[in-house]
C-alpha positions in Angstrom: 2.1 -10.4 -1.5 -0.4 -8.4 -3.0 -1.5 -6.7 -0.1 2.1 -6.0 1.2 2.3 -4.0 -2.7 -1.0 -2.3 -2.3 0.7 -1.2 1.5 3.3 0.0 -0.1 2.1 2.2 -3.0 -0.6 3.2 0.0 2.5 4.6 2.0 4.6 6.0 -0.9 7.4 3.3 -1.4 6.4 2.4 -5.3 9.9 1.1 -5.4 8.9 -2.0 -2.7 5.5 -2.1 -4.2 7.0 -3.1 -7.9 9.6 -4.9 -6.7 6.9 -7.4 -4.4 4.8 -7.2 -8.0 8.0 -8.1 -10.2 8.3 -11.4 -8.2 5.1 -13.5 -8.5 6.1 -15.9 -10.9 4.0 -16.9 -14.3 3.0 -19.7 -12.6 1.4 -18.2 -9.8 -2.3 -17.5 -10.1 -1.8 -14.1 -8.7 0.3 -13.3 -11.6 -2.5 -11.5 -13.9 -3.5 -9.2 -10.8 0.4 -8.6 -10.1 0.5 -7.4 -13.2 -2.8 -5.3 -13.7 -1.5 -3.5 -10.2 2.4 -3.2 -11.7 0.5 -1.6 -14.6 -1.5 0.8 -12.9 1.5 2.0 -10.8 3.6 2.5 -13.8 0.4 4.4 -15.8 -0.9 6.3 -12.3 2.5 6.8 -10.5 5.1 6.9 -13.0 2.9 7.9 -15.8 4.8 5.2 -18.0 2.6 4.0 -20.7 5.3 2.2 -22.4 6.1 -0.1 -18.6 2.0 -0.2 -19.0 1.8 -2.0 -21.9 4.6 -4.2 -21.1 2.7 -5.5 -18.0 0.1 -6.3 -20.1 1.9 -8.2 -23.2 3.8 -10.2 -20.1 -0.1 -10.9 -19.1 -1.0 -11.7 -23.0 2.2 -13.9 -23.0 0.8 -16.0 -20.1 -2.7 -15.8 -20.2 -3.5 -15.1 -24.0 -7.4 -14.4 -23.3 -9.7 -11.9 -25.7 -10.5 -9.3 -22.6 -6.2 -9.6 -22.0 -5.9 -8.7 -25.8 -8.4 -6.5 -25.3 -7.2 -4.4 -22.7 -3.7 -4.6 -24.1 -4.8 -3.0 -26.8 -6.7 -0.2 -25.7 -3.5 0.8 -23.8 
């Protein structure tokens, strides 16, 4: 899934890229890197800091580590 995303931002479809992101689940343990690359697509495409820091609070909410809180933060 991740690679079909990074494909996608690659060719210019960032709507297919977020929508393959949007759907790994919590459970999945590709869901902090989904998230870090839903991030940077909203910060480097979209220049959305606010969809930024939401990817990263969704992160927080799931995986509530220091370098998570840390990054979230900084954003």
């Amino acid at each position: 899934m991740l690679a079909n995303a990074l494909i996608a931002v690659e060719s210019g479809d960032i709507k297919k890229a977020m929508s393959i992101l949007k759907g790994v689940k919590s459970e999945s343990p590709y869901f902090v890197e989904s998230r870090k690359m839903l991030a940077e697509i909203h910060l480097n495409n979209l220049k959305n800091r606010k969809g930024y820091a939401k990817c990263y609070y969704e992160i927080i909410e799931a995986v509530p580590t220091f370098e998570n809180f840390k990054i979230y933060g900084d954003g």
